[in-house]
ChimeraX commands (.cxc) that place a marker at each C-alpha (Angstrom):
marker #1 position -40.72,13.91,-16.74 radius 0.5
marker #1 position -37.41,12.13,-16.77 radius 0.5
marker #1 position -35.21,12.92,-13.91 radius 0.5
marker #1 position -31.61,12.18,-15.25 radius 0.5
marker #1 position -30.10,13.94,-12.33 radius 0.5
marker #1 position -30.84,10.43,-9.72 radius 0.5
marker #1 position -27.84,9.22,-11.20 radius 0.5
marker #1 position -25.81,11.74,-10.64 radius 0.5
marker #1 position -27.19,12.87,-7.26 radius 0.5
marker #1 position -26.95,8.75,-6.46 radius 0.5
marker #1 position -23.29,9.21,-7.18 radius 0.5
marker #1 position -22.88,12.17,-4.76 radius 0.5
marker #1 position -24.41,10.66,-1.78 radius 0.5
marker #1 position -22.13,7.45,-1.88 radius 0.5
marker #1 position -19.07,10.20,-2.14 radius 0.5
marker #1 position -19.92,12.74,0.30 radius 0.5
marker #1 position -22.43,10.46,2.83 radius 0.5
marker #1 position -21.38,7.26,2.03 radius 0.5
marker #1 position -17.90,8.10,1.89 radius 0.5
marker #1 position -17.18,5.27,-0.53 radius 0.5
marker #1 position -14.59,5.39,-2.62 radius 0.5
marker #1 position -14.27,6.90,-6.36 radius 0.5
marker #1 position -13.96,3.24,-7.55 radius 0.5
marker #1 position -17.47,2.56,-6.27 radius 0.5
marker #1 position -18.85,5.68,-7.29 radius 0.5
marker #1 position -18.10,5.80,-10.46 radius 0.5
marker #1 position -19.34,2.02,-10.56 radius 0.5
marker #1 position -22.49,2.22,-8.56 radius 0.5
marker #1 position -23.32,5.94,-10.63 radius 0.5
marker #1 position -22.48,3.98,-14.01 radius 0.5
marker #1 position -25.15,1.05,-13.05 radius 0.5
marker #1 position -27.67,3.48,-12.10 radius 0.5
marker #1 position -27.51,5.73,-16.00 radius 0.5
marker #1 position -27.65,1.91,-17.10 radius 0.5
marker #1 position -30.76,1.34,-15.48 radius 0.5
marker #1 position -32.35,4.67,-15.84 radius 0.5
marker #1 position -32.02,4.35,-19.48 radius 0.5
marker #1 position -32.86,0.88,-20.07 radius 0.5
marker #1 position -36.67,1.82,-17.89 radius 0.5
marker #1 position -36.98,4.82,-20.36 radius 0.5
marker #1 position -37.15,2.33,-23.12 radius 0.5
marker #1 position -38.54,-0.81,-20.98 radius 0.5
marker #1 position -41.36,1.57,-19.79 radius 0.5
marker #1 position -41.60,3.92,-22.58 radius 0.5
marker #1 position -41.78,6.56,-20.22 radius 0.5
marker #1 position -40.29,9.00,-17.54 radius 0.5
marker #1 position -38.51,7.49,-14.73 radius 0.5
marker #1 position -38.97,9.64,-11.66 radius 0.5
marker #1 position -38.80,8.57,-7.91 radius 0.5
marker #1 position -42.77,7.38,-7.99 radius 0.5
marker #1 position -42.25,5.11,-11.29 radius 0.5
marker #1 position -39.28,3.76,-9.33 radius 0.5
marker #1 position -41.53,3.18,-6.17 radius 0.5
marker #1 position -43.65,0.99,-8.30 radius 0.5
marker #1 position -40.85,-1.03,-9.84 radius 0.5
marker #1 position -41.16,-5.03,-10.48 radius 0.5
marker #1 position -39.37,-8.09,-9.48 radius 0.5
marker #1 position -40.15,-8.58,-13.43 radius 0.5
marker #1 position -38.93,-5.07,-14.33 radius 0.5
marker #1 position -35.31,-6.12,-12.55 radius 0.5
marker #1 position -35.34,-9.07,-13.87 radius 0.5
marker #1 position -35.57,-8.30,-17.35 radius 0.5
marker #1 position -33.05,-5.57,-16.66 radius 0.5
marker #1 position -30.45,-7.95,-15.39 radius 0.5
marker #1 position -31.38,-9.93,-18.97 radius 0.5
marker #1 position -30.57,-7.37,-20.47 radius 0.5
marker #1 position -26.97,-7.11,-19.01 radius 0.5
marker #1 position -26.45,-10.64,-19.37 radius 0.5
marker #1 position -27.06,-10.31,-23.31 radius 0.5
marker #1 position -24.03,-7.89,-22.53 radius 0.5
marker #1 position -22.15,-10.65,-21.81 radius 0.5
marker #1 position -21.85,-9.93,-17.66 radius 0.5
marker #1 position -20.43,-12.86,-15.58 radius 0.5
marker #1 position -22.45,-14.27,-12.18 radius 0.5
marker #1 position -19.90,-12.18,-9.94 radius 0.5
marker #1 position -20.55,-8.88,-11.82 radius 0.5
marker #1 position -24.12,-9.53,-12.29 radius 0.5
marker #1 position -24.63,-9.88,-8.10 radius 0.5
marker #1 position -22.53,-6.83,-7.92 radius 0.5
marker #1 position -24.84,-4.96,-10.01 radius 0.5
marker #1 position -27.97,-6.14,-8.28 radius 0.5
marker #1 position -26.62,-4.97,-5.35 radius 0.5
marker #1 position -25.94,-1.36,-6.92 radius 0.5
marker #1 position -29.15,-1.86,-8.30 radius 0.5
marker #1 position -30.66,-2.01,-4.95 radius 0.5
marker #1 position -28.57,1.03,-3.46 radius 0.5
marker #1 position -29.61,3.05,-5.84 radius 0.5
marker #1 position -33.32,2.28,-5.61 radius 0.5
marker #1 position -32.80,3.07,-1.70 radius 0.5
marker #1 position -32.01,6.19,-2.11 radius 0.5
marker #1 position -34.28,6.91,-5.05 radius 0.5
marker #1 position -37.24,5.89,-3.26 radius 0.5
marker #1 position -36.12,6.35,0.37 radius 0.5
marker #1 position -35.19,3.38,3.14 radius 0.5
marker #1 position -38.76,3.00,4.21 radius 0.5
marker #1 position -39.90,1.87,0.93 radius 0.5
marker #1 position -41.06,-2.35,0.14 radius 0.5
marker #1 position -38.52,-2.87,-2.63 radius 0.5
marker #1 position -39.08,-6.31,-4.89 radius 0.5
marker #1 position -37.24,-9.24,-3.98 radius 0.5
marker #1 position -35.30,-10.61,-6.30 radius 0.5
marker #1 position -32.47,-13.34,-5.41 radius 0.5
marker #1 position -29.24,-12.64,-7.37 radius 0.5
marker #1 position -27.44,-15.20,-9.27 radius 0.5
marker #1 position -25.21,-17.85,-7.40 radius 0.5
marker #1 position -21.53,-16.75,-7.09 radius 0.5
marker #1 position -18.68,-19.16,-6.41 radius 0.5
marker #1 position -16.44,-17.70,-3.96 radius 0.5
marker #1 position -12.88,-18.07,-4.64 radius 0.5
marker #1 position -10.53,-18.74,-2.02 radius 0.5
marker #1 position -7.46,-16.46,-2.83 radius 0.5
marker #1 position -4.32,-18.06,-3.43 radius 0.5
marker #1 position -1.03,-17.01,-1.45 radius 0.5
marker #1 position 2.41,-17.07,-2.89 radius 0.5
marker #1 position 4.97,-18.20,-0.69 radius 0.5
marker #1 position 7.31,-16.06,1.00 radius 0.5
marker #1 position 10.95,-16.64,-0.82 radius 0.5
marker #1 position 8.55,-15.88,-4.28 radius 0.5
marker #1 position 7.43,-12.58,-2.88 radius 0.5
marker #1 position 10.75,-11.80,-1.92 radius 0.5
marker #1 position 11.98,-12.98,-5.73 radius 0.5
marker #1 position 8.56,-11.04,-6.75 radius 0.5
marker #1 position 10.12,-7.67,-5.09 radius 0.5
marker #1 position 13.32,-7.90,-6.48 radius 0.5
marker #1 position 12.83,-8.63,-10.03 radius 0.5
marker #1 position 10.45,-5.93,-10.58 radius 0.5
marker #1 position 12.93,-3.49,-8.95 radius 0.5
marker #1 position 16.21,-5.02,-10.79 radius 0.5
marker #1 position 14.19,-3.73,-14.15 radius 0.5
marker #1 position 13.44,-0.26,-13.09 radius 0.5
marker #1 position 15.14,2.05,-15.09 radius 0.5
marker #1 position 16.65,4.17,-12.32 radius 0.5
marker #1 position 17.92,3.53,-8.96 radius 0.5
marker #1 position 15.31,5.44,-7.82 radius 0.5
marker #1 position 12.26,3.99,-9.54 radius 0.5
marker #1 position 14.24,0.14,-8.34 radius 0.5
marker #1 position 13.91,1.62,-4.37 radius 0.5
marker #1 position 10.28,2.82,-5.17 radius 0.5
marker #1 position 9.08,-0.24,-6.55 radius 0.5
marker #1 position 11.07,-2.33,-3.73 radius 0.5
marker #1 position 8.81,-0.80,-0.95 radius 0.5
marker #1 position 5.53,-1.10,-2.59 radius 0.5
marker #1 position 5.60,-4.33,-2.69 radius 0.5
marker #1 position 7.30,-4.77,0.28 radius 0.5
marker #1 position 4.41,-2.72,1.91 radius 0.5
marker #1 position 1.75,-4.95,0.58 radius 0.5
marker #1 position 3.38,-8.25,1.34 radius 0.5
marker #1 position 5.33,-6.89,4.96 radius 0.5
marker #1 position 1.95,-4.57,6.05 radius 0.5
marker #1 position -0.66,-6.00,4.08 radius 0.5
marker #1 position -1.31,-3.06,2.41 radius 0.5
marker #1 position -4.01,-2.76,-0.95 radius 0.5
marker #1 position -2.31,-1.05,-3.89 radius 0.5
marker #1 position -4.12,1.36,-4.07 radius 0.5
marker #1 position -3.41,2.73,0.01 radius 0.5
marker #1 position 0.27,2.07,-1.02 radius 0.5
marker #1 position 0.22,4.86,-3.81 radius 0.5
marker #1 position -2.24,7.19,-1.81 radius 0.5
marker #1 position 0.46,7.54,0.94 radius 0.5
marker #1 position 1.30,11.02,1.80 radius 0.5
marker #1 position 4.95,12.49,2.49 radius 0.5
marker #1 position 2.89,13.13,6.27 radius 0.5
marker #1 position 4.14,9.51,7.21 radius 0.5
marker #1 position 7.45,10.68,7.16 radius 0.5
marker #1 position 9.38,10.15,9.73 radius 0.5
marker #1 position 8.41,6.83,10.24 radius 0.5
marker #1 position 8.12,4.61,13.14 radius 0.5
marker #1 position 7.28,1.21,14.07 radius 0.5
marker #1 position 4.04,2.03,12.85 radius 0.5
marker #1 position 2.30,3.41,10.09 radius 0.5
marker #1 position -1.23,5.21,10.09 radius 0.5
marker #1 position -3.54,3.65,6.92 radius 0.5
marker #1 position -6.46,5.37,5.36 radius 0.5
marker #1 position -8.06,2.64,3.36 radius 0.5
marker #1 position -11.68,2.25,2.13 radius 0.5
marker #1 position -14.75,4.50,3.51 radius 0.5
marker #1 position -11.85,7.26,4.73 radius 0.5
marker #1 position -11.70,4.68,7.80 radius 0.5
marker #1 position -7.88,4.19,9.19 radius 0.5
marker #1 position -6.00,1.76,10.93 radius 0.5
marker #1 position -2.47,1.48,12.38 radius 0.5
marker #1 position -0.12,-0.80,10.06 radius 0.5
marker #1 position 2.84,-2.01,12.57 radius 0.5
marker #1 position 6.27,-1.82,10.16 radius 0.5
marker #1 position 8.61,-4.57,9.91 radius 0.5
marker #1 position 12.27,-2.98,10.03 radius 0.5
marker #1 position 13.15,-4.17,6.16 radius 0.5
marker #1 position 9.71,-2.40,5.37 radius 0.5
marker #1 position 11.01,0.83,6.61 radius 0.5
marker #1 position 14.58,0.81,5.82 radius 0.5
marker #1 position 13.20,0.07,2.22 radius 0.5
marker #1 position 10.87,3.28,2.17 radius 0.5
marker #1 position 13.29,5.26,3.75 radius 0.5
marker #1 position 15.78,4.48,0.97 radius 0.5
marker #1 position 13.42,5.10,-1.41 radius 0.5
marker #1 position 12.71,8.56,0.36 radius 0.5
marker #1 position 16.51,9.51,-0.04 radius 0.5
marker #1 position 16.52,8.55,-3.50 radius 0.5
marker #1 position 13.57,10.12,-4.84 radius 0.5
marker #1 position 14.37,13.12,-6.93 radius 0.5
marker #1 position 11.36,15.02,-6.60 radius 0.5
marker #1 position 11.14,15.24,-2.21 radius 0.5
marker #1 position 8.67,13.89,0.18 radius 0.5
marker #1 position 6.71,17.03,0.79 radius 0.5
marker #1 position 4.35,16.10,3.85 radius 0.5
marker #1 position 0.53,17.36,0.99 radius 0.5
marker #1 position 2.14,15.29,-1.82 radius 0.5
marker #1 position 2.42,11.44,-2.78 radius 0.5
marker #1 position 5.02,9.78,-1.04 radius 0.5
marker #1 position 5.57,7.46,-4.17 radius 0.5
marker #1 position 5.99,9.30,-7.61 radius 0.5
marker #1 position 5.65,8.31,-11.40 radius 0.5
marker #1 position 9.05,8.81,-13.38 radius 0.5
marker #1 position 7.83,12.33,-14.08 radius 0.5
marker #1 position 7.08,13.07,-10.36 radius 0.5
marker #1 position 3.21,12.97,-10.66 radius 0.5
marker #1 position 1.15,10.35,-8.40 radius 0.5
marker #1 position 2.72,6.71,-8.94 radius 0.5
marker #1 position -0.31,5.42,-11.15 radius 0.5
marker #1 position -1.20,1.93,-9.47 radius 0.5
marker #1 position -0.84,0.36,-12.94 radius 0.5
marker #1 position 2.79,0.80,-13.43 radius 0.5
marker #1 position 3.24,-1.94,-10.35 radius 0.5
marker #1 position 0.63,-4.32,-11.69 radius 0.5
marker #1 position 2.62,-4.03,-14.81 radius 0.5
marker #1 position 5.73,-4.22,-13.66 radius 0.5
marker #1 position 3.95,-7.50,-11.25 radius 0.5
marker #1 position 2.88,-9.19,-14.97 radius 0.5
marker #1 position 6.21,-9.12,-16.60 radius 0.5
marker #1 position 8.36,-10.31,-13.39 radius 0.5
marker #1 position 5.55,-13.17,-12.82 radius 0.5
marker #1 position 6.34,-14.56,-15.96 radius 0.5
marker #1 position 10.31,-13.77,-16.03 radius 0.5
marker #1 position 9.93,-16.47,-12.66 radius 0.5
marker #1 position 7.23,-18.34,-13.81 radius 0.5
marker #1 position 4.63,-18.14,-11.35 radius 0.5
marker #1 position 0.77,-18.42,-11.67 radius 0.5
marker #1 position -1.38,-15.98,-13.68 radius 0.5
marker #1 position -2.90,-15.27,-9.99 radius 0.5
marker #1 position 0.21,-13.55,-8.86 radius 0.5
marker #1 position -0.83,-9.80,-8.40 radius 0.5
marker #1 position -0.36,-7.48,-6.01 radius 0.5
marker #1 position -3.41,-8.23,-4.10 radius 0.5
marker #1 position -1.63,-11.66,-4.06 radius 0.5
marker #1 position 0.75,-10.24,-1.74 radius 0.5
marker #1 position -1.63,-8.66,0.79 radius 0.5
marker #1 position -3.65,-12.19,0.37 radius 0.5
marker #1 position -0.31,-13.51,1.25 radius 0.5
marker #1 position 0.45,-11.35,4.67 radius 0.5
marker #1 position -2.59,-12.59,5.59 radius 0.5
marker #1 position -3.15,-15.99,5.49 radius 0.5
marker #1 position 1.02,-16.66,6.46 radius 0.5
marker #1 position -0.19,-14.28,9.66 radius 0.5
marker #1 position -2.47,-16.72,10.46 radius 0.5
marker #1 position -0.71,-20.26,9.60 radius 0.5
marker #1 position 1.52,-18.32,12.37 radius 0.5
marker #1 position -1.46,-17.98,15.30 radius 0.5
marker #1 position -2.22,-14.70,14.59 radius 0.5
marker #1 position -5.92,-13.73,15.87 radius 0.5
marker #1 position -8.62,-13.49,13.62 radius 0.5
marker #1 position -9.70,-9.93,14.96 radius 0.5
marker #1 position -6.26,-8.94,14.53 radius 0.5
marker #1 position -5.59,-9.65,11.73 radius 0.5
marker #1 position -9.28,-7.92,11.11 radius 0.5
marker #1 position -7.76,-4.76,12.13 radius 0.5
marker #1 position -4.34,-4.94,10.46 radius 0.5
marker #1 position -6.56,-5.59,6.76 radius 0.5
marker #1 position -8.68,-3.14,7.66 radius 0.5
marker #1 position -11.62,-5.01,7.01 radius 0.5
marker #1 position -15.67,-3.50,8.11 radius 0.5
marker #1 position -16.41,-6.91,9.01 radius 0.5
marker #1 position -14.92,-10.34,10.58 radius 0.5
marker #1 position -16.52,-12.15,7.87 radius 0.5
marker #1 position -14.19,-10.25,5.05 radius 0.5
marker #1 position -11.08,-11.82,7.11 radius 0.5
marker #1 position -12.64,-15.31,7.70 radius 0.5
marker #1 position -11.96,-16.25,3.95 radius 0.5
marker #1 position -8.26,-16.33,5.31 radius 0.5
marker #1 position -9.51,-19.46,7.03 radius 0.5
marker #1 position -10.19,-21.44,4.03 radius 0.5
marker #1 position -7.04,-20.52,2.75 radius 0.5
marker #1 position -5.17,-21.60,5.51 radius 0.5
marker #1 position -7.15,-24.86,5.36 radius 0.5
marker #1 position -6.39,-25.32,1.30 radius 0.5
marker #1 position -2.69,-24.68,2.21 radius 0.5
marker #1 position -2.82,-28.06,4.86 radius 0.5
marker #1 position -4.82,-29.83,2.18 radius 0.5
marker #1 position -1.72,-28.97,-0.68 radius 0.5
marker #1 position 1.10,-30.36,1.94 radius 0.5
marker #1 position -1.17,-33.05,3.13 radius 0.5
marker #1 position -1.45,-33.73,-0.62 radius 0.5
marker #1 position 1.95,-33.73,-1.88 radius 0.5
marker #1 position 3.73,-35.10,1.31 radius 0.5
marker #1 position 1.41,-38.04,2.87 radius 0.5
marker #1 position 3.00,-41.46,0.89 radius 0.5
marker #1 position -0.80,-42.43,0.74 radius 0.5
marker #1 position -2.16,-39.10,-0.18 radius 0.5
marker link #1:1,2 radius 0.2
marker link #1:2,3 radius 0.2
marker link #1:3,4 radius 0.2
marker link #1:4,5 radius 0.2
marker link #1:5,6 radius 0.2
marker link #1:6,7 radius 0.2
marker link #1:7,8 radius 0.2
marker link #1:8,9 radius 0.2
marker link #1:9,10 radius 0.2
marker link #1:10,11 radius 0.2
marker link #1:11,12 radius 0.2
marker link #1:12,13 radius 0.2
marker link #1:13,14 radius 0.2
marker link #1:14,15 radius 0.2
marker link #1:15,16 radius 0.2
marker link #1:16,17 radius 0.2
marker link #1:17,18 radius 0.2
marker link #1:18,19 radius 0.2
marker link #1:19,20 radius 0.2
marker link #1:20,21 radius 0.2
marker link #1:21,22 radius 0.2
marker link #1:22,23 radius 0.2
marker link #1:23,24 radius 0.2
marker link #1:24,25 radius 0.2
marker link #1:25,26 radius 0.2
marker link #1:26,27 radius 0.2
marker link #1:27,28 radius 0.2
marker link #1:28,29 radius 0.2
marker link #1:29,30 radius 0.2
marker link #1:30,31 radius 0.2
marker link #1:31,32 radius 0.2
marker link #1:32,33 radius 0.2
marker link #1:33,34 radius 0.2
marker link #1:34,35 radius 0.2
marker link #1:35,36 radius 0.2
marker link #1:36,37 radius 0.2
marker link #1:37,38 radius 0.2
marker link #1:38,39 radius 0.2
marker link #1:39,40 radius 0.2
marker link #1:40,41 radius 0.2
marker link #1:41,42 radius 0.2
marker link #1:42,43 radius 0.2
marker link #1:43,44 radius 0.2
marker link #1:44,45 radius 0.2
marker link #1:45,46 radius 0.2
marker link #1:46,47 radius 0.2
marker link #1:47,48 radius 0.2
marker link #1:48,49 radius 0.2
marker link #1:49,50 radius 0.2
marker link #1:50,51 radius 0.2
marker link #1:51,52 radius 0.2
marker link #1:52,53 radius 0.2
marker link #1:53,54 radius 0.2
marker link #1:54,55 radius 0.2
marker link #1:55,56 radius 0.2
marker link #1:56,57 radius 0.2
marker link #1:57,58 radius 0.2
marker link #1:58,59 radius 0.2
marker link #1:59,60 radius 0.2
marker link #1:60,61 radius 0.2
marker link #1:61,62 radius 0.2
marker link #1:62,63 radius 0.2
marker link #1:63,64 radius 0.2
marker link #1:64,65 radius 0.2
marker link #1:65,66 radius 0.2
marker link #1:66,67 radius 0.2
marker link #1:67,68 radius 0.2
marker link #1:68,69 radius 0.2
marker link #1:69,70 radius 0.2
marker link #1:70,71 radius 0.2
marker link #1:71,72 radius 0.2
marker link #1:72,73 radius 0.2
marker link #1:73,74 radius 0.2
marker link #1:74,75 radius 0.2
marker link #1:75,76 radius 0.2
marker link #1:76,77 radius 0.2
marker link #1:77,78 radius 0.2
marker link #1:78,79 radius 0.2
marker link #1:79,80 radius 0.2
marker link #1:80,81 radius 0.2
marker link #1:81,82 radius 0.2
marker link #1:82,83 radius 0.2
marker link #1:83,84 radius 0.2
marker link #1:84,85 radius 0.2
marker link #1:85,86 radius 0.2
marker link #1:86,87 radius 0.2
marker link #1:87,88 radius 0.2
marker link #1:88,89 radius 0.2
marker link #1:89,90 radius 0.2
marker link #1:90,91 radius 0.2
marker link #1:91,92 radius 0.2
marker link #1:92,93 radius 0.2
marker link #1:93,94 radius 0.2
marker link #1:94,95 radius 0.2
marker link #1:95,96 radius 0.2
marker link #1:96,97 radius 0.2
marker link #1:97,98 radius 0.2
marker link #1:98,99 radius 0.2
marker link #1:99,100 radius 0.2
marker link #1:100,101 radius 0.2
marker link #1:101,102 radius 0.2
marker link #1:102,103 radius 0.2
marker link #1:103,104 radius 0.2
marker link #1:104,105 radius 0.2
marker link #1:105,106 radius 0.2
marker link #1:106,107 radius 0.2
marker link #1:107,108 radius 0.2
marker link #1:108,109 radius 0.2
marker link #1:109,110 radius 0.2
marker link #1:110,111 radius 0.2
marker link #1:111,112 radius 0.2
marker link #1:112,113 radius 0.2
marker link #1:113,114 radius 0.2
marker link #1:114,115 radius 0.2
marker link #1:115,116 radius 0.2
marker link #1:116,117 radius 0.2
marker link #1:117,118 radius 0.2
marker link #1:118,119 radius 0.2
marker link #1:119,120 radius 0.2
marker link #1:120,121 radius 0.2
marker link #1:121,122 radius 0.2
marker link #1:122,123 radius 0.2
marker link #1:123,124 radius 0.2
marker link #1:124,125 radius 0.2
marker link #1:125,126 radius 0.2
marker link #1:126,127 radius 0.2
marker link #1:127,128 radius 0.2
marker link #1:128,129 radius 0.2
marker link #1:129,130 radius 0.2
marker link #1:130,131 radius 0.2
marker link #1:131,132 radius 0.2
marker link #1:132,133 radius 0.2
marker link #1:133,134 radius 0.2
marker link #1:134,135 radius 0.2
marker link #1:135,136 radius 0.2
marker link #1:136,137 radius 0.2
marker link #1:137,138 radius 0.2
marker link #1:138,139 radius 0.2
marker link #1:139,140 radius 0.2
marker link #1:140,141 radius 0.2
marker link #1:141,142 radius 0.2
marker link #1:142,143 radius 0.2
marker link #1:143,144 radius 0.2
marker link #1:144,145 radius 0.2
marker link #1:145,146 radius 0.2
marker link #1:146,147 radius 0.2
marker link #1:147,148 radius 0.2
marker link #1:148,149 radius 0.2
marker link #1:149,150 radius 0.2
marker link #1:150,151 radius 0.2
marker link #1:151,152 radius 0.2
marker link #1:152,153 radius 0.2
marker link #1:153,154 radius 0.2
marker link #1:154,155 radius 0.2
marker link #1:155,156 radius 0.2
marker link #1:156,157 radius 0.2
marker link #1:157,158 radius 0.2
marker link #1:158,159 radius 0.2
marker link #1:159,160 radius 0.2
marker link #1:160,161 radius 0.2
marker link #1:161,162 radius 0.2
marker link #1:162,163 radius 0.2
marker link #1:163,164 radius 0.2
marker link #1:164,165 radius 0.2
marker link #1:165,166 radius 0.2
marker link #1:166,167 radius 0.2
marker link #1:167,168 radius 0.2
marker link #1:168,169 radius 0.2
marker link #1:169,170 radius 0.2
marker link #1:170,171 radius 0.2
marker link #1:171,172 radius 0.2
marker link #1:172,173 radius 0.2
marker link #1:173,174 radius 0.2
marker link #1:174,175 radius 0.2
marker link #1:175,176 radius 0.2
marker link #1:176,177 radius 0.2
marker link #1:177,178 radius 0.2
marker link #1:178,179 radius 0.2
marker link #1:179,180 radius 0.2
marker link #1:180,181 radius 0.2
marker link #1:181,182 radius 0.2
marker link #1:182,183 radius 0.2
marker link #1:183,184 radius 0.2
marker link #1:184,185 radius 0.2
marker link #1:185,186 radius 0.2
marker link #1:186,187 radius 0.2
marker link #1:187,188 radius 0.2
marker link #1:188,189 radius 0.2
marker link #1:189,190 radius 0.2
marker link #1:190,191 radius 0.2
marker link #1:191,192 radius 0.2
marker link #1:192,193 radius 0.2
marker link #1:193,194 radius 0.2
marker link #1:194,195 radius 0.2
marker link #1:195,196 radius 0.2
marker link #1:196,197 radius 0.2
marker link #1:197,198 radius 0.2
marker link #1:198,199 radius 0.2
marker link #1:199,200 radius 0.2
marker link #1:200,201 radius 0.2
marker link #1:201,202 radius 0.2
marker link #1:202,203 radius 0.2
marker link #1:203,204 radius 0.2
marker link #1:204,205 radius 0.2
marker link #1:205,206 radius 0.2
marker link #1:206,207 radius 0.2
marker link #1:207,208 radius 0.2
marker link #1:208,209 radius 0.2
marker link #1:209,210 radius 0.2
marker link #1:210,211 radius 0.2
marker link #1:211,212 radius 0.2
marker link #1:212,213 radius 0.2
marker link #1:213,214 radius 0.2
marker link #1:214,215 radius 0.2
marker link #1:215,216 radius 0.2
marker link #1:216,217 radius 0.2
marker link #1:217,218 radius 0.2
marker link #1:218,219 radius 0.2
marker link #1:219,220 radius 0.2
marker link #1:220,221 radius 0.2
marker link #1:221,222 radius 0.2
marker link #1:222,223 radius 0.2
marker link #1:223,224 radius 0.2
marker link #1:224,225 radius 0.2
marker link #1:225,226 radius 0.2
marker link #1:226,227 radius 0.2
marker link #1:227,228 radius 0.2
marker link #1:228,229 radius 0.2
marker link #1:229,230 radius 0.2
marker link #1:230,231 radius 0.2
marker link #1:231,232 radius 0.2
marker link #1:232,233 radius 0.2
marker link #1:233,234 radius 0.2
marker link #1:234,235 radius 0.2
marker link #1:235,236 radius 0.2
marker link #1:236,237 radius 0.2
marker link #1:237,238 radius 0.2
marker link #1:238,239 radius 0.2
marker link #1:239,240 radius 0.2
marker link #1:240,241 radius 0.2
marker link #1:241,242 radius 0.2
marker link #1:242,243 radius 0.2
marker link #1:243,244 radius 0.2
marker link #1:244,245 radius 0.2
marker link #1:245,246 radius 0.2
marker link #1:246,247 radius 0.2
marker link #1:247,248 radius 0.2
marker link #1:248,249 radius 0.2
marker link #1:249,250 radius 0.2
marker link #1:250,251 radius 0.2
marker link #1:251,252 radius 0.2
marker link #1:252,253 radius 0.2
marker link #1:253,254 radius 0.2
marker link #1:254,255 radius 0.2
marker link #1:255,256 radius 0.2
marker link #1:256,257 radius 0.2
marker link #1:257,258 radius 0.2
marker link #1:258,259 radius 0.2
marker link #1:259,260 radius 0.2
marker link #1:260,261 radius 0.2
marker link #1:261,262 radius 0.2
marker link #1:262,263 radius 0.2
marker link #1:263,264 radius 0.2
marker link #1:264,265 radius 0.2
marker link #1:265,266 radius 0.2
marker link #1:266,267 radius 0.2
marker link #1:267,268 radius 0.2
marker link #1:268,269 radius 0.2
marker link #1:269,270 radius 0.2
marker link #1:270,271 radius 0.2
marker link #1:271,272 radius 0.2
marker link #1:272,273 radius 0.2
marker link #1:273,274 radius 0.2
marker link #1:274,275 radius 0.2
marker link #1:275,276 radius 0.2
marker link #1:276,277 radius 0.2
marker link #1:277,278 radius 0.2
marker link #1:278,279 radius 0.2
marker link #1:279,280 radius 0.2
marker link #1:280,281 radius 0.2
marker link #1:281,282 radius 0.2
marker link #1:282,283 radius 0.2
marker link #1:283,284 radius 0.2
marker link #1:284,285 radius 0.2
marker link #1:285,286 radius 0.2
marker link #1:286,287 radius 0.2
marker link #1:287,288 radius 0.2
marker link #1:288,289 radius 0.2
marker link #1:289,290 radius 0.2
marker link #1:290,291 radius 0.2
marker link #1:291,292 radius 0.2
marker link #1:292,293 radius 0.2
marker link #1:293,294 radius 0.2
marker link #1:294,295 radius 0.2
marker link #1:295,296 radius 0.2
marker link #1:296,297 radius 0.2
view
């Protein structure tokens, strides 16, 4: 017999033991129904923990096929492997000889900073179209959170009325529940204290600190939005995002001498090698005004 539940039990150890976060859970649990139901009709039979015991480098293989005819890219295709993998982990337990199977070759991308006087312009010309002077101070401090602190979007928005009163630092839950101390610059809090005066609907200490224009949650998609139509008002590059921004504390952190570790800690990265990429940006950076400035370059 079938056991449809794996999924769904799959998806409720990465949330309550794996403390990952609903963006991975609801990924990883989608790639395991995929796979569950492509073995049903690849096997013609019930998948249960001992079928999966006794899966194939072939059987993954022609499951990964499969997805490709679905039109997945090499990134996406490693990333569901490696679901693919988790999954099978906890299906079959730790112990158990799992096929090996090496997953398609991914380019990595080195992430591209903007420079500082654009994320400044960035800031202000998705605030100068809010609406409301309110929704103008909100949308100033995101961004000036994720390019002054380095903060992801989505910590921005999860922020709590409990980090009121601020000081020079800031306490950041970010991915896995883990949380770091953020150090503020002063324009970063004078900017979210302005937008804490302003807001019409209070900074209680167990709701979001930002709200939506009907005082709900800020949805994280109303700043990459609002990031889309001021990129192309100033003409920058398709690759300006908000993540561009926290890409952008980053690697201007380290053309300054900051520590690698540190800087570890203030990203909130699990491991030095998530951080190192900064590295290789720095390095394209010297390359660009090598490039454009040397007379024989």
């Amino acid at each position: 017999m079938t056991e449809p539940a794996l999924p769904l039990l799959y998806a409720q150890h990465l949330a309550r033991d794996r403390r990952r976060s609903a963006h991975t859970v609801r990924a990883y649990g989608a790639t395991a129904e995929r796979l569950v139901a492509f073995l049903q009709r690849h096997w013609g039979g019930p998948v249960t923990r001992d079928a999966l015991a006794a899966i194939t480098a072939a059987d993954l293989r022609a499951y990964l096929a499969h997805r490709r005819d679905d039109g997945l890219a090499n990134t996406s295709a490693a990333r569901e492997l490696s679901a693919v993998r988790g999954f099978l982990k906890f299906a079959v337990g730790d112990e158990a000889e799992l096929p090996r199977l090496k997953g398609p070759r991914v380019k990595k991308g080195v992430p591209r900073p903007i420079a500082p006087h654009e994320a400044v312009a960035l800031a202000e010309t998705v605030s100068e179209d809010a609406r409301e002077p309110w929704l103008a101070a909100r949308d100033w401090a995101v961004l000036l959170l994720l390019y002054g602190a380095g903060l992801r979007i989505g910590e921005a928005v999860a922020l709590t009325g409990a980090v009121l009163p601020l000081g020079e630092a800031m306490r950041v839950t970010g991915k896995r529940a883990k949380t770091r101390l953020v150090p503020l610059l002063p324009q970063v809090r004078a900017a979210i204290e302005a937008y804490a005066r302003l807001c019409p609907y209070g900074t209680a200490r167990d709701l979001p600190l930002f709200r939506g224009a009907k005082g709900g949650p800020m949805p994280a998609g109303v700043i990459r939005k609002s990031v889309q139509a001021a990129r192309t008002a100033l003409g920058l590059s398709d690759r300006t995002t908000p993540h561009a921004l926290r890409h952008s504390f980053a690697t201007h952190l380290l053309g300054r001498g900051a520590d690698l570790r540190a800087l570890q800690e203030l990203l909130g990265h699990a491991s030095l090698s998530s951080t190192q990429i900064y590295t290789a940006v720095d390095a394209a950076h010297l390359l660009d005004v090598y490039r454009n400035a040397h007379p024989r370059a």
